[in-house]
N, C-alpha and C positions, 0 to 999 in steps of 0.2 A: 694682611693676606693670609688666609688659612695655610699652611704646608699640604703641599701635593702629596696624595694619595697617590701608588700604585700596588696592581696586582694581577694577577696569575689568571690566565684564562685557559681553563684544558676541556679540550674534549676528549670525552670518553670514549672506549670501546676499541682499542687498540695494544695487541700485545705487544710488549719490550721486546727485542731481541738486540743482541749485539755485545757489544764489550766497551769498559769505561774504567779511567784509573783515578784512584784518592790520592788526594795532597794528604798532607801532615795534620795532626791533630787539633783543633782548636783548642783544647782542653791543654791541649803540650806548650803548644804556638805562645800562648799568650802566658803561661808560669816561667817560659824558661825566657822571655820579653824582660820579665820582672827581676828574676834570677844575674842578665848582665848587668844591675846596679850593683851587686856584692864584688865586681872586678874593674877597677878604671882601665881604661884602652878599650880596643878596635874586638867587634865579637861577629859572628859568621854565622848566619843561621839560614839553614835550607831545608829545601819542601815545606816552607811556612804557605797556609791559604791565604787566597787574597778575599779578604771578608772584610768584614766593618769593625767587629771589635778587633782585630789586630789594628787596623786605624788608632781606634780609640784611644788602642793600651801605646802605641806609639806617641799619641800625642798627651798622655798622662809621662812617658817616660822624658820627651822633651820637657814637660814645665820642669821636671826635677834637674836638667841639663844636662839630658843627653840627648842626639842627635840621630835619627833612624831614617835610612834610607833603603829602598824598595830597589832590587830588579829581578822582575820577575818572581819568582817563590823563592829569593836570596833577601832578607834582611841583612843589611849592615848597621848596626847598633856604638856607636862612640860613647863611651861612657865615661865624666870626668872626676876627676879625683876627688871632689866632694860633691856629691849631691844637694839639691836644693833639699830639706827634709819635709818638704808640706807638700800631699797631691792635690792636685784640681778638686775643689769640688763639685764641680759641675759636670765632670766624667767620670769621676768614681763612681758615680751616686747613678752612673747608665749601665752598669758592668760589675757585678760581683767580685771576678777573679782579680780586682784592682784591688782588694783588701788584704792580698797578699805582699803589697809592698809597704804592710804594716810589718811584719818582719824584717823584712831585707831592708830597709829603712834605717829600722833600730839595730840592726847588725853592723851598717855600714857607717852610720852616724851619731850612733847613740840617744836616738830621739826620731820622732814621726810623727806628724800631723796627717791623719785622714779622713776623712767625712766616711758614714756608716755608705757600705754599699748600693746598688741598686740592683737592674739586671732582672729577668723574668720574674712577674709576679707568681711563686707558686707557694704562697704563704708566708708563714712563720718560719724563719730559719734563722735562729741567732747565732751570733758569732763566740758563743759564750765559750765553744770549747778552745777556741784559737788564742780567746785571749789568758783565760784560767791557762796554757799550757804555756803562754809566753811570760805570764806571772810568775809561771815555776823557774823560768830563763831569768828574773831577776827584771822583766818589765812593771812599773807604774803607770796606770791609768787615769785618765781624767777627761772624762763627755762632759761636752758644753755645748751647748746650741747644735747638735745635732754632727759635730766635729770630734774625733775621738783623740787627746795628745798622749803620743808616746813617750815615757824616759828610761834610760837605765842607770839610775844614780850611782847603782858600783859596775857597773857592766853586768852585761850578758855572762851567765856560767851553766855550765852545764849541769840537768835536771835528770832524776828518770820520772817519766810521766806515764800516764795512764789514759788513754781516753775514752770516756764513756761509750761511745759511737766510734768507728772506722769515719770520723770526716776526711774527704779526701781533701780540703781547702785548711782544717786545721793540722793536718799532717805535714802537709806543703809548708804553712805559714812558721811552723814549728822548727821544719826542716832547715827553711832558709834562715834563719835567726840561729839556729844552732851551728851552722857550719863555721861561722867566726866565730864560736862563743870559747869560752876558756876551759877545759876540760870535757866530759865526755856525756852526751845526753841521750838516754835510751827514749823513745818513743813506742810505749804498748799497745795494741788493740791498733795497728795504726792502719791507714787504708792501702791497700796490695793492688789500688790501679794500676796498668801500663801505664798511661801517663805521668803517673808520678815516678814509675821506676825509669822512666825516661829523665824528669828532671833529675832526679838522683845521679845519674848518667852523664850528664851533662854538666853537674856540680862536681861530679870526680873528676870531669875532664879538666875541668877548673881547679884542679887540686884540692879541692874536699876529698873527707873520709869518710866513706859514708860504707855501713854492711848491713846485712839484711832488705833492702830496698825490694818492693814487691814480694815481702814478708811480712806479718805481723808483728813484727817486732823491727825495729829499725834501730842501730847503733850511728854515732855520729861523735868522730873526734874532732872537736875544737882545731883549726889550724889559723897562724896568726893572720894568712893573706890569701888572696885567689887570684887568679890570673886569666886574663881576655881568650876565651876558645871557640873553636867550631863545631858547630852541632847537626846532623838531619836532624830533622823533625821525625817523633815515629807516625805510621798513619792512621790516619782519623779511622778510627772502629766503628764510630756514629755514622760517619760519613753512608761507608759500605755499607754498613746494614741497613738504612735509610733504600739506596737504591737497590742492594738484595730483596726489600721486602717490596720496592715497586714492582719487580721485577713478579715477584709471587702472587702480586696482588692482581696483573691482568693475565697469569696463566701464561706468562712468555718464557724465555729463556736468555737469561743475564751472566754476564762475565765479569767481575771485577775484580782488576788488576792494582799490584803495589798495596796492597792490604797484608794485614795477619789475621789468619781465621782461628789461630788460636785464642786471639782477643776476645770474638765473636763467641766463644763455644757454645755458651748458654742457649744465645738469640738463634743460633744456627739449629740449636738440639730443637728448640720449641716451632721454628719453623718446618723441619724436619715432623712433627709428631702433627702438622697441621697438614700434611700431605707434599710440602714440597721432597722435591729430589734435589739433593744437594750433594756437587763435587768438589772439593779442597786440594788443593797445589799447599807450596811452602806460602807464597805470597799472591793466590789467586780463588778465588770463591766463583763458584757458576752453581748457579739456582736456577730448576725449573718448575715454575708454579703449577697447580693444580688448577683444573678447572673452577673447581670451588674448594675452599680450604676447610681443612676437618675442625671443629672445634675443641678449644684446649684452653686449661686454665695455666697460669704462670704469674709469680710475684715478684717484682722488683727488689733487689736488695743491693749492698755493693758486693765490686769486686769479685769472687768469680760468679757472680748471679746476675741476675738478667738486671740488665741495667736500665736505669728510670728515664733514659731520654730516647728511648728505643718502646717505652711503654705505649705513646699514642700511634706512632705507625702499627704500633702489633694490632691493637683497638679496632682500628681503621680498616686492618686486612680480617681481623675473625669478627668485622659486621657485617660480613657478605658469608658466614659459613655456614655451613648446614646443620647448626645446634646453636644450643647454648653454652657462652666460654665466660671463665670465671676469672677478671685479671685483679690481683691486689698491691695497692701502690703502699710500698712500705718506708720511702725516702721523701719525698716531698707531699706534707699535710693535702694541700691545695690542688695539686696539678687536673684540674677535671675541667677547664672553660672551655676546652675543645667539644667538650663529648655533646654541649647541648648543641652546636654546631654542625656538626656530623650526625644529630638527629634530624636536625632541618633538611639533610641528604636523605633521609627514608629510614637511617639507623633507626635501630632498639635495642639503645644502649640507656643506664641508669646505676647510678649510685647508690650503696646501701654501707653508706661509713665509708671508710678504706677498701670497700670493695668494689668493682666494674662488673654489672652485671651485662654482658653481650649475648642478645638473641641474633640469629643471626640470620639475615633477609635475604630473598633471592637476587633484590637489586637495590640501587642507590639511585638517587635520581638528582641532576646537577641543579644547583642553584649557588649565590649569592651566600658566601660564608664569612667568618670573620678569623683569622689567621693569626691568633693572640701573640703567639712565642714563636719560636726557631720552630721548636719540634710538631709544636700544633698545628704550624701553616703548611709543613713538609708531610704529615699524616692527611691531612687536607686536599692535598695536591691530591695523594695517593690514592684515596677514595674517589677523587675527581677522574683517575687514567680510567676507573672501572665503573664512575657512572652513567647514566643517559645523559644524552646531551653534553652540553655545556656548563663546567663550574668555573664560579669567580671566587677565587681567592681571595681576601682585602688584605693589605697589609703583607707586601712582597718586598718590605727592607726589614722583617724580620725572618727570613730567608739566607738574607745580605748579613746575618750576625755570626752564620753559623757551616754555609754552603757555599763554596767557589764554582761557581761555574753551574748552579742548578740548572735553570732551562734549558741552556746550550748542553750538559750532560742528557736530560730527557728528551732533550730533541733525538740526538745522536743514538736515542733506543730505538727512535720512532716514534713518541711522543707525540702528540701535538699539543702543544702549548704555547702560548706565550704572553710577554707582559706587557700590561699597558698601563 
């Protein structure tokens, strides 16, 4: 029997108004998941989303033998004195951020078995710097049949490293293998997301040492043991900006609450220079869209620059503007299967290399799309609040990877949407 398809039906032509609040990060949710194998005992984690990959990462955390139980946006995580050291192949290889319990593995066990990642196809993306900086930690490597084994024949020791790139996954990977290591590992060039300075946070609470976190530079003193804590979650920055820019996209006026709009700064600035009006609280953002948005060029980069998962909804809102905008993805080779999709909506949008060339049309017109990723089918939706008729989303459990509460949130704007 084929597996059931479903998806997103929105009709257009209705502006957002109201107020709506984000849960915790994904990006957070699921590293600091991986983060309680470095401590045996009982671990607390709140304002986690209820999504599919924390499913996932839950049940990659049980095969290793630990135990996670859900209420409500509380994890409870049990984590036993030794782990199993080999993950699932068959979940790793659905989910990227599983590649991180290639550190925390070898930290806690001194050895790891893991199958090469999976997770959104947006190209090329090797793991080269994660591993070269866990090499510096005194890890051996060996791929075989598409299985990657970990060992630390003298143990883990502390490195200063270098990385080519700000990766924010080999920062992470780096980090958690460094906190048990034997002396002190500087990590350079390193990535200054919140979300990592969240797990940083959360490893201190655990008794790591950790200084500079959400710097460039990060210090990290070896300590022999860590111990079971309680965490918030910080919140999803994706999240908010996702429904900020719906909110933009049909000229309504949006509230979102339990955010940091410091997070935001970039995507707020460039939405701001597109004609919205934008107000900021400590932890609340209210966007009013413009009629039609002004056109504007912007580049993905990390950390404080406009972030790459925040790129297809921008796409989505400056193909309805009154020019042409110029967007260039600088983190992910690939990410463009949305854009021929959102032309079958009336866009005129086109690639030239690394660049997004966006003409921008007076309207969009709904039809039958295909909703490849998280971000692509949420940029999708977003063109659909604003086009004629009716759009069919395909592919609304990759929505379910990234988004708690999507449709019942756009409902609650005024939306209409919903899934079948």
């Amino acid at each position: 029997m084929a597996p059931r398809t479903e998806s997103l039906h929105v009709v257009g032509g209705t502006r957002l108004e109201g107020e709506i609040a984000v849960l915790g990060a994904k990006n957070a949710a699921l590293k600091h998941m991986v983060a309680t194998l470095l401590a045996p005992g009982t671990h607390h984690l709140t304002n986690v989303p209820r999504i599919l990959d924390v499913e996932i990462m839950g049940k990659v955390l049980e095969h290793v033998g630990a135990t996670c139980e859900r209420d409500g946006t509380t994890l409870e995580i049990v984590v036993p004195e030794v782990p199993n050291p080999e993950a699932p192949l068959d979940l790793v290889r659905q989910m990227r951020a599983s590649i991180l319990i290639l550190g925390t593995l070898l930290a806690r066990t001194g050895e790891a078995r893991v199958a090469l990642p999976g997770g959104d196809d947006f190209g090329s993306r090797p793991i080269d710097l994660h591993l070269g900086g866990l090499e510096d930690l005194g890890a051996v490597f060996d791929l075989q049949h598409g299985v990657l084994r970990a060992t630390a024949p003298d143990g883990l020791h502390g490195a200063d490293i270098f990385l080519e790139f700000p990766s924010v996954g080999a920062t992470e990977n780096i980090l958690l293998a460094s906190v048990l290591s034997e002396g002190t590992t500087t990590i350079g060039n390193a990535a200054r997301e919140p979300e990592l300075a969240d797990l940083a946070a959360y490893l201190t609470a655990m008794g790591a040492e950790i200084e500079g976190a959400g710097t460039s530079t990060i210090r990290v003193h070896g300590v022999d043991e860590l111990r079971p804590a309680d965490h918030h979650v910080v919140p999803d920055r994706l999240e908010a900006g996702t429904y900020i820019v719906a909110g933009a996209m049909t000229g309504g006026r949006v509230t979102i609450r339990d955010c940091i709009p410091a997070h935001l700064r970039m995507e707020l600035s460039k939405l701001g220079d597109a004609g919205a009006t934008i107000t900021t609280g400590d932890d609340w953002v209210t966007i009013e869209g413009p009629d039609r948005p002004e056109p504007i060029d912007f580049a993905t980069l990390p950390f404080p620059g406009y972030h790459t998962d925040m790129h297809p909804q921008m796409v989505a809102l400056l193909s309805v503007a009154s020019g042409t905008s110029i967007a260039t993805e600088n983190v992910y080779a690939a990410r463009f299967r949305y854009i021929g999709e959102l032309n079958r909506m009336g866009a005129d949008v086109h690639t030239d290399g690394q660049h997004i060339i966006i003409r921008g049309v007076e309207e969009l017109s709904g039809c039958e799309v295909d909703g490849c990723d998280i971000r692509a089918a949420a940029a999708l939706t977003i063109a659909g609040l604003r086009a004629d008729g009716t759009t069919i989303v395909v592919g609304a459990q990759h929505v379910d990877r990234g988004y708690d509460g999507f449709v019942d949130n756009l409902r609650s704007l005024g939306a209409t949407i919903d899934r079948i």
